[in-house]
N, C-alpha and C positions, 0 to 999 in steps of 0.2 A: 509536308510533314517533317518536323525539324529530331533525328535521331537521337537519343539520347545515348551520352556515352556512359559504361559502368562504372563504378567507384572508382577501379584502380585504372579507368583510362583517362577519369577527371583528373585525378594525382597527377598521371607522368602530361599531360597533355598543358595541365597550370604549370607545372615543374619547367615546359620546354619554355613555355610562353614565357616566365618570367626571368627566364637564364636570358633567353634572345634580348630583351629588353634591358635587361642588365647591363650585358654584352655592349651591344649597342648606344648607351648611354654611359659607356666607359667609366664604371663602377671599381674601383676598388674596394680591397680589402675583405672579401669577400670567401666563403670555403669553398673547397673543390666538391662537391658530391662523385660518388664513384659511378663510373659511366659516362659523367658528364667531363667536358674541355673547358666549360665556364662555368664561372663564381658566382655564386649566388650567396644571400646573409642568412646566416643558420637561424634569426629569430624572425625571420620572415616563413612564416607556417604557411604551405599551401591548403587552398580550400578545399574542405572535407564536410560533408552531410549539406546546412543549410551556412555554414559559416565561410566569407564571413560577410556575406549576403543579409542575412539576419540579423546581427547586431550594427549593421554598415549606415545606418538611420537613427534619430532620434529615439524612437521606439522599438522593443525588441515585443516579440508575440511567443506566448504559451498556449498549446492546444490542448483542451479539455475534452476530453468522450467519456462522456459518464451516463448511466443507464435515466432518463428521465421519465422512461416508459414500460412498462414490462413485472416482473416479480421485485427489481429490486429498485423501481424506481424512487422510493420514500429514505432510501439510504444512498442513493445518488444526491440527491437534491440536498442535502444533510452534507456531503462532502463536498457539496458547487460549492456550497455557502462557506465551507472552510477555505476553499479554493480564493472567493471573490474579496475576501475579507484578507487574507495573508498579500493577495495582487495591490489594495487599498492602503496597507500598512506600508508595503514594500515603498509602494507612489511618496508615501507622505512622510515616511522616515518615523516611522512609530516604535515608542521606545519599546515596545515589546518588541519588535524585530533588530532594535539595538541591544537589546540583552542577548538575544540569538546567535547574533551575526554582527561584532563590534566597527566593523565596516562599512555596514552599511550604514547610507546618510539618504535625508531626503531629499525624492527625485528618481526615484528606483533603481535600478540596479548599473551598479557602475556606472552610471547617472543615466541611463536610459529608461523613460516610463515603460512599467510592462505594461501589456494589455493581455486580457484572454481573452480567446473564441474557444466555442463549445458547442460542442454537436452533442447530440442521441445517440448513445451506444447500444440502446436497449437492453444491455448486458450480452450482445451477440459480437463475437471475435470478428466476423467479415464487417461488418457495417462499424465496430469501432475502427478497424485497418482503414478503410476505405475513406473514414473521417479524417483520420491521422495524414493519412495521405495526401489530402486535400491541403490540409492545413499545412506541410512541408511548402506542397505546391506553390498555393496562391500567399500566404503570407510570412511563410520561411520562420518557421518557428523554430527556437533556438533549446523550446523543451516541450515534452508530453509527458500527459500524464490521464490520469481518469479512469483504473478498470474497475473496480467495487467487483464485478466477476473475475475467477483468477483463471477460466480461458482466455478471457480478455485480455486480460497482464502479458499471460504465455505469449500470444502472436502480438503485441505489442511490444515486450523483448526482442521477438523475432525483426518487427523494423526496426526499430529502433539499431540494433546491430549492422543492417543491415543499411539504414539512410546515414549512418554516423550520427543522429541527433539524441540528445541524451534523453530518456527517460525514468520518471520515476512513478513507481506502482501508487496507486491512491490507496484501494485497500483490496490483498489480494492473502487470503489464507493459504494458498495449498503449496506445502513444501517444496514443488518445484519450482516456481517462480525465483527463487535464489538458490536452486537447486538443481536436475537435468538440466533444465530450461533459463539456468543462470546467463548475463550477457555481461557482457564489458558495459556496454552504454548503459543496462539498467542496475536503480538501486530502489532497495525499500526499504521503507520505515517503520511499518506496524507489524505486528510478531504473525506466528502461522502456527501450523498445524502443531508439528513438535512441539514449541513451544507452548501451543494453549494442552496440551496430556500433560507435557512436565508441571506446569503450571500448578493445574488441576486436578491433576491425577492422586497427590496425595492428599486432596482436599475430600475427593471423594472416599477414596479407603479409609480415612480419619473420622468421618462420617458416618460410611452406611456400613464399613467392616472388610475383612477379606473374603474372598470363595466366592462373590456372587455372582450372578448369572445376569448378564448384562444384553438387551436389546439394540442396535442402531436402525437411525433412521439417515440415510445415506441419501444426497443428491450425487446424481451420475456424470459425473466430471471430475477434473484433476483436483478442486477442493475438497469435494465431498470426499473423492478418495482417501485423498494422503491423510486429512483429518480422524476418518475413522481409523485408518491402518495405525496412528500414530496413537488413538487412547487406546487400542487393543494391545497393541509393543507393550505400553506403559501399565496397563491395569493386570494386563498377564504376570507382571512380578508379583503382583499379589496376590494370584490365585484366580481372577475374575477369570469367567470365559464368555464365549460370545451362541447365544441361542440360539440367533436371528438376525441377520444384518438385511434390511428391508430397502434396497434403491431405487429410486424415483428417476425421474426424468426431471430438468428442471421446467419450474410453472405449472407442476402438475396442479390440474383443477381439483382433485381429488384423491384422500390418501386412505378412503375407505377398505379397500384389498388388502394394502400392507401394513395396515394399524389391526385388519381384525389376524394378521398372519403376528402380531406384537402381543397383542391376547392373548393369544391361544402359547404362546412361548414358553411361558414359564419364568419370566425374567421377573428378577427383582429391579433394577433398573431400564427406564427407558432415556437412551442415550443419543439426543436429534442431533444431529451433526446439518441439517436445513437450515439455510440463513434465507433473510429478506424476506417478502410474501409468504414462503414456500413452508418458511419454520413458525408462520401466526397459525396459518391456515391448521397446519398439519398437528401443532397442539393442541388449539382449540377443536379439530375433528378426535384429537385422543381424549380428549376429556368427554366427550359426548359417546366415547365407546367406553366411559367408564376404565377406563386404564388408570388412569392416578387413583384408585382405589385400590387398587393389589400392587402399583409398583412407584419410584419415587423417578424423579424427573432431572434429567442435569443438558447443560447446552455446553457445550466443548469451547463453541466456538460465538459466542453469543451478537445477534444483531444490532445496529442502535434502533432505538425503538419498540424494544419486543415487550417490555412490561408493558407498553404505551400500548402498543396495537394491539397484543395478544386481547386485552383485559380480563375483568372478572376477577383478577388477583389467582390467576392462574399461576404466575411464576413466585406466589410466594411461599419462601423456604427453601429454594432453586438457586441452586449453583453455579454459576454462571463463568466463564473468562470471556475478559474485554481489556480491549484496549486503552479506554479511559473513561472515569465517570467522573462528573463534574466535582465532587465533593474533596476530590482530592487534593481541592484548592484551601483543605487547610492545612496540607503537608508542605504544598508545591508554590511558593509566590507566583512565578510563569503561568502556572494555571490558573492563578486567581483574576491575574489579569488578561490573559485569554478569555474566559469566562465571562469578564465585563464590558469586554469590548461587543463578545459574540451578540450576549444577549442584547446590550444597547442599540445593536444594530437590526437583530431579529426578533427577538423578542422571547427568545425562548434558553434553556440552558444548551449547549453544545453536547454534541453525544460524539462517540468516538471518528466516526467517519469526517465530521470537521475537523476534527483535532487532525485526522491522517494527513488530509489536505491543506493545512495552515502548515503542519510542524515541517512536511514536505519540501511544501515552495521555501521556507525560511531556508531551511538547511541547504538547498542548491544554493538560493542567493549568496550564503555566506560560501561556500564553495566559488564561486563566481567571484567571490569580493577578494578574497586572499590567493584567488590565482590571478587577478587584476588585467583576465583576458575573458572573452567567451570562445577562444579555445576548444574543441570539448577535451581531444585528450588530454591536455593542461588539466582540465577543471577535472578529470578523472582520477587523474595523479594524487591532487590534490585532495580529493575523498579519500584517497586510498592509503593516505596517512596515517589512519583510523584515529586520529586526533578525540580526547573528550571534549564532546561541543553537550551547548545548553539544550536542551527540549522542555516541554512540559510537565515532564516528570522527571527531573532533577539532569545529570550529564549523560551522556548515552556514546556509540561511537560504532563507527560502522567497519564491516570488518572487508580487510583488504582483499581475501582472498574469495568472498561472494556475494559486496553489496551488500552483505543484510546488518539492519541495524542493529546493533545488543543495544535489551531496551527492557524496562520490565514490563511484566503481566501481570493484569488485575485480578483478583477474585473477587466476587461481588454475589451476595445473595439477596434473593429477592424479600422485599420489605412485605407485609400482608398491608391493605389499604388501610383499616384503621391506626397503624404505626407511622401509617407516613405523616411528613411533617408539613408537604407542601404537596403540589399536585407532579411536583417532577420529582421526589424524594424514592423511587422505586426499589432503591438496594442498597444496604450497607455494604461499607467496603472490607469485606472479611481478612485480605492479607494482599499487600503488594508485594509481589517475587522479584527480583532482580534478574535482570537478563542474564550476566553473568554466571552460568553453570548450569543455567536454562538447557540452551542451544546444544544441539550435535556439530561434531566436528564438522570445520569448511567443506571439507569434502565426504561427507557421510551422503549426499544424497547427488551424487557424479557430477557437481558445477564445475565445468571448466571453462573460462572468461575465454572472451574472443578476443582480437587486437583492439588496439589501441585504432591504428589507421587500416 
């Protein structure tokens, strides 16, 4: 059984290794490090995490865990597809990732083909860690990625800090993910909790008025959390207050107990804070207890998919924040062409969770391209510029002190079935928000970045 040593014994142990051999091969020119009697060359980086092991081949590997099974598996497979499509671009130097990332040329990155592997996370923390794991192991992967759940993200922060390999969140709503639970090696790109209240918060006041009496439906985790905490903070300037906050468990098979506890409330609003499976299931059980007859319907934090799966034209007249709908490709060139590539390839329009996983992988690569190392802490520095780079919906920039990208937020209301114009036509785009005065401060929710090494 071959021991493993820990981060900082790998550090000083390559550090001794290659002073000796320095030494020994009578090197000049070289710095002192303190401690050390021999010179060693200050841009010779010792190896940390999977590097540089990982990029040391032709081929560099990205590890994917994204839920293929489970409540949120139809919004996994929605973001593989953003995933394997941005891996495809990256290979073949497609001008859409040269608008992204003006560095990049064909032949992937820093001229190494990517490749991903990808496991089943089910949306379960142990069994995406366990994959990730794997994936450092056997093929030294140089990035992760894949939570769609944001427990997932949480302990996926947690390695990732912890192996030095960078990660970035595919799609993870709940305020602590660049928040308590912020890391050095992670970053994310698509908005959260706070941001979908700010967002939407005065879409609804503008809507249904001040003063009223608002229900939640709560899944029991760090999303479901922060999400409600965050349109209550926000709806409370107005006057709203909260009747009934109803939490589930996630996967619940059944939301008949805490939909007839939404009834009996008194609320003028019901406010589902459920995403994946868990938010079709649970609306279309409220419409079957007659709830949308006494009260109006808003999703904070809206699913890809959910006019699609929910049906019956349930969501139309419904409020919605997302990420990204496809129609915004007549504001955005980059989405138009996203959009044509997507579809060409799948056959269908892109809904936000591809967009997460496209815009994602693009934005490391160019990170990658203008630190012209795979490095990580190099390539962290390098994010941490907060430079305006391109996305899909116009410049964006990630902020240096939590990782999180400023980015806008969509509103989008739901279309009724006779309005639609096509069979994917399900929402008009009611107002795009600017990320920009969106966001609470860097440290409003206690991120503090770990090292570098």
């Amino acid at each position: 059984m071959v021991k493993r040593l820990t981060g900082d014994q790998e550090f000083k142990a390559a550090v001794s290794r290659r002073t000796l051999l320095q030494a020994g091969a009578g090197l000049a020119g070289g710095v002192l490090i303190p401690g050390f009697s021999m010179p060693v060359y200050a841009a010779d980086h010792p190896p940390i995490g999977t590097y540089p092991a990982g990029s040391s081949g032709n081929t560099i590997y990205i590890g994917a865990a994204v839920p293929r099974t489970g409540s949120y598996a139809v919004q996994g497979e929605d973001e593989l597809k953003g995933m394997e499509l941005a891996v495809q671009h990256l290979n073949e130097g497609h001008e859409l990732v040269k608008k992204m990332s003006p560095k990049s040329k064909k032949g992937g990155v820093l001229g190494k083909e990517v490749k991903l592997v990808v496991a089943d996370s089910a949306a379960k923390p142990n069994q995406a860690v366990q994959a990730e794991q794997r994936f450092i192991t056997e093929n030294k992967v140089v990035l992760m990625t894949g939570s769609t759940s944001s427990a997932v993200a949480v302990a996926l922060n947690k390695l990732a800090q912890r192996e030095k390999v960078l990660y970035v969140a595919g799609i993870s709503g709940s305020n602590d993910t660049t928040g308590k639970d912020c890391v050095r090696y992670g970053f994310r790109q698509n908005f959260f909790g706070q941001t979908a209240a700010a967002a939407i918060g005065p879409v609804l006041v503008k809507a249904f008025g001040k003063n009223k009496k608002a229900a939640y439906l709560t899944p029991d985790y760090t999303y479901g959390h922060t999400v409600t905490k965050s349109m209550q903070d926000y709806l409370a300037t107005a006057g709203w207050t909260t009747v009934t906050n109803q939490v589930s468990p996630l996967g619940a098979p059944d939301y008949s107990s805490y939909l007839l506890n939404v009834a009996n409330s008194g609320a003028e609003v019901l406010i589902n804070v459920n995403w994946g499976h868990d938010a079709v299931l649970s609306i279309q059980q409220a419409k079957q207890f007659g709830i949308f007859d006494k009260m109006k319907l808003a999703v904070p934090y809206q699913i890809p998919f959910l006019a699609r799966e929910v049906g019956g034209g349930l969501l139309a007249d419904v409020y919605c924040a997302t990420d990204y709908w496809w129609t915004v490709e007549d504001k955005y060139p980059l989405a138009k062409m996203f959009n044509e590539a997507f579809n060409k390839k799948y056959g269908y329009q892109p809904e936000w969770g591809a967009q997460n996983g496209y815009v994602s992988f693009v934005h490391w690569a160019r990170m990658v391209e203008e630190t012209g190392s795979f490095y990580p802490p190099d390539i962290i520095k390098t994010w941490e510029k907060g430079e305006k780079i391109p996305s899909l919906l116009g410049d964006v920039h990630y902020r240096p002190e939590d990782h999180q990208c400023v980015r806008p937020v969509i509103i989008v209301k739901g279309k009724k079935p006779a309005d639609m114009k096509n069979k994917e036509d399900f929402y008009d785009v009611v107002e795009i928000v600017p990320g920009d005065g969106l966001m609470q401060k860097p440290d409003a929710f206690g991120c503090k970045l770990g090292d570098y090494t």
